[in-house]
C-alpha positions in Angstrom: 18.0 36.6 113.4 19.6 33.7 115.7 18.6 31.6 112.7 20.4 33.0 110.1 23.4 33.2 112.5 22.8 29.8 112.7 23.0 29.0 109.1 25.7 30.9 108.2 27.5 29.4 111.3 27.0 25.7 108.9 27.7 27.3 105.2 31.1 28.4 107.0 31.8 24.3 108.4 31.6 23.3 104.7 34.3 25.3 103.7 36.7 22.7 105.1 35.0 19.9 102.5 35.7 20.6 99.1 38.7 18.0 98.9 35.7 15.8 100.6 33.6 16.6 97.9 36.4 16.4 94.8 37.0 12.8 96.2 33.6 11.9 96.3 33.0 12.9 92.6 36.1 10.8 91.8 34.2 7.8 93.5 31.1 8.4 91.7 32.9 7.9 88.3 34.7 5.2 89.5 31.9 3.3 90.0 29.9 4.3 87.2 33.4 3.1 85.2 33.1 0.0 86.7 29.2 -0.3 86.1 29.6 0.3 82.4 32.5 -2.0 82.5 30.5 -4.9 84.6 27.6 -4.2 82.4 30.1 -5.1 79.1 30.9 -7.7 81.1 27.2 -9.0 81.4 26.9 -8.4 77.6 29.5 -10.3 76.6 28.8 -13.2 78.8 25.0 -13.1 77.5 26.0 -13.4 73.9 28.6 -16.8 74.2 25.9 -18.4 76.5 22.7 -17.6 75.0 21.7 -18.1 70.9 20.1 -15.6 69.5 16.4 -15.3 67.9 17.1 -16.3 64.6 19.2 -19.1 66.1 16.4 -20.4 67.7 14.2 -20.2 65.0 16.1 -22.2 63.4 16.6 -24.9 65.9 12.7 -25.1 65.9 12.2 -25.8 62.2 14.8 -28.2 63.1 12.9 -30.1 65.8 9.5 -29.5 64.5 6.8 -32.3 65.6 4.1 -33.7 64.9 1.9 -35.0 68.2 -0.8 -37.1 67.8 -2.8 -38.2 71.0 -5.0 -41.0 71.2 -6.6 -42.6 74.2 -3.9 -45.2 74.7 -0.7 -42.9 73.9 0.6 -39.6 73.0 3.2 -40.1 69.8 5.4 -37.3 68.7 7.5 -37.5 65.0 10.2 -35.4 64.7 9.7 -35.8 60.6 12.7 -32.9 59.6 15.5 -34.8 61.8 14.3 -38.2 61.1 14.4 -37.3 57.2 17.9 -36.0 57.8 19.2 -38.7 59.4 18.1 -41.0 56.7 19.7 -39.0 54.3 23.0 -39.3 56.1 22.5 -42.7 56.6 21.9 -43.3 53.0 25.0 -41.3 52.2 27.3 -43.4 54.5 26.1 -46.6 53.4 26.8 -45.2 49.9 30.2 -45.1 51.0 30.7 -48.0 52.7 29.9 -49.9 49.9 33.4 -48.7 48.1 35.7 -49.2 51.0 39.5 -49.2 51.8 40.3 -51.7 54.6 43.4 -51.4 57.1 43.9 -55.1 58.4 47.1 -54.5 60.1 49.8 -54.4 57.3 47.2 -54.6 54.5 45.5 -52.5 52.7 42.2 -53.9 50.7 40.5 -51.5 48.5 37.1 -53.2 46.7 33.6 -52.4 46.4 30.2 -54.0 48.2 29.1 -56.8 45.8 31.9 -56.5 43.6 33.9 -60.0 43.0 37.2 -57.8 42.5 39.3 -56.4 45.0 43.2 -55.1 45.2 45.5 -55.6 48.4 48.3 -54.1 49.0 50.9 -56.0 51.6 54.6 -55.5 52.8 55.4 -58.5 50.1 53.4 -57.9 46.9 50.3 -56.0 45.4 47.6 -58.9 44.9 44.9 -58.8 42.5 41.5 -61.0 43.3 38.5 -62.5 41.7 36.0 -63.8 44.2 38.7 -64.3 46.6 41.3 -65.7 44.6 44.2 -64.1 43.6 44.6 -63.6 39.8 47.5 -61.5 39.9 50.4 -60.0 41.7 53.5 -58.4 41.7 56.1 -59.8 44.1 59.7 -60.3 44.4 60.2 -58.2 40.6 58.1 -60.4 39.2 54.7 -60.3 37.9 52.6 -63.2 37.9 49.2 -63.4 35.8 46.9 -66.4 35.8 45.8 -65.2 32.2 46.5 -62.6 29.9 45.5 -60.4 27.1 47.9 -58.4 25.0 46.4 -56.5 22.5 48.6 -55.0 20.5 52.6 -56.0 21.5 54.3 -57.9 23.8 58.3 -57.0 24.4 60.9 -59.2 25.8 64.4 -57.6 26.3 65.5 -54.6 27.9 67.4 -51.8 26.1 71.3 -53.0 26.6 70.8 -55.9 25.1 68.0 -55.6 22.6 64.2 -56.5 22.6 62.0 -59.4 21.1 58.6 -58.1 20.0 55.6 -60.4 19.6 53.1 -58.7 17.0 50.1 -59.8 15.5 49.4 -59.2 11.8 46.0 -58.3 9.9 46.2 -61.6 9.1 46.4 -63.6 11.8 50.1 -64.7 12.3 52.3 -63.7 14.6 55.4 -62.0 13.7 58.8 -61.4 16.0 60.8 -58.9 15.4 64.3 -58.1 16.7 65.2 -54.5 17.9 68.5 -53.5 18.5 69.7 -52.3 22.0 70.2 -48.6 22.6 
C-alpha cells in the first residue's frame, strides 16, 4: 500500500507540467520545421552542384576513349572531342577565309585567295585588284581606272538637262539631248 501512496504521491507532481509539456510539443515541431526546411535546403544545394545521371551520361559519350597499352606507353584517344574540334576548326577557318578587318580607321572586307578586296576609310571607299586600287569614291567624285557601260551613260543633272551616250544595233553611238525637269 506505501507504494501506491507513493505513486499517486508523483501522478499528483505532474499536474504542475502541462504548460511544460505544451512547450515542449511546440519545440518538437519547431525543430522538425526546421529539419524539413534544412533538409530543402540540402536538396536544393544538391541539385545546383551536382549533374544529374543523364547529364553524366552524356558527358561520358562525350569523353569516350580509346586506351591502348603497349610495353613502352599507355595512349588514350579521345576520338568524339577530337572529331569535334576539327569540325569547329574547319568551320572557323571557313570563316576566316571571308573576313572583315578593322585596321584602326579602316575597314577591309575581302576573301582568302581572292585578288579583290573593298576598304572603307574616313576619306573614300577604295576598290582593289591585287593590291592596287582600281576604283574609289572620294571627295564627290568617282574615279575608275576602266570602265564598262553597257547600255547608257548620262551626263547632266535634271535642272539643266542631260547628255545620253547610247549605242545602236549598229554599232554607232548616238547622243541624245534631254531636257531638264
Amino acid at each position: 500500500m506505501a507504494l501506491i501512496t507513493s505513486c499517486q504521491a508523483t501522478f499528483q507532481n505532474f499536474s504542475g507540467y502541462e504548460d511544460d509539456i505544451a512547450s515542449l510539443e511546440e519545440n518538437i515541431r519547431e525543430c522538425y520545421s526546421e529539419i524539413t526546411k534544412t533538409s530543402e535546403q540540402i536538396n536544393m544545394s544538391v541539385r545546383e552542384e551536382f549533374i544529374s545521371r543523364s547529364e553524366m551520361e552524356t558527358l561520358q559519350k562525350d569523353f569516350e576513349t580509346s586506351i591502348t597499352q603497349s610495353s613502352t606507353e599507355i595512349r588514350m584517344d579521345f576520338t568524339t572531342i577530337t572529331d569535334e574540334i576539327k569540325e569547329n576548326v574547319s568551320t572557323n577557318q571557313l570563316l576566316l577565309e571571308e573576313y572583315i578587318r578593322f585596321k584602326g580607321a579602316l575597314i577591309e572586307l575581302g576573301k582568302v585567295g581572292n585578288a579583290f578586296t573593298a576598304e572603307l576609310s574616313n576619306e573614300e571607299l577604295a576598290f582593289k585588284e591585287n593590291g592596287q586600287k582600281i576604283a574609289y569614291i572620294s571627295n564627290q567624285s568617282l574615279v575608275i581606272t576602266n570602265a564598262e557601260i553597257r547600255n547608257k551613260l548620262s551626263l547632266g543633272n535634271e535642272s539643266r538637262g542631260w547628255f545620253d551616250f547610247i549605242p545602236r544595233t549598229n554599232g554607232n553611238l548616238s547622243i541624245k539631248w534631254r531636257g531638264p525637269v
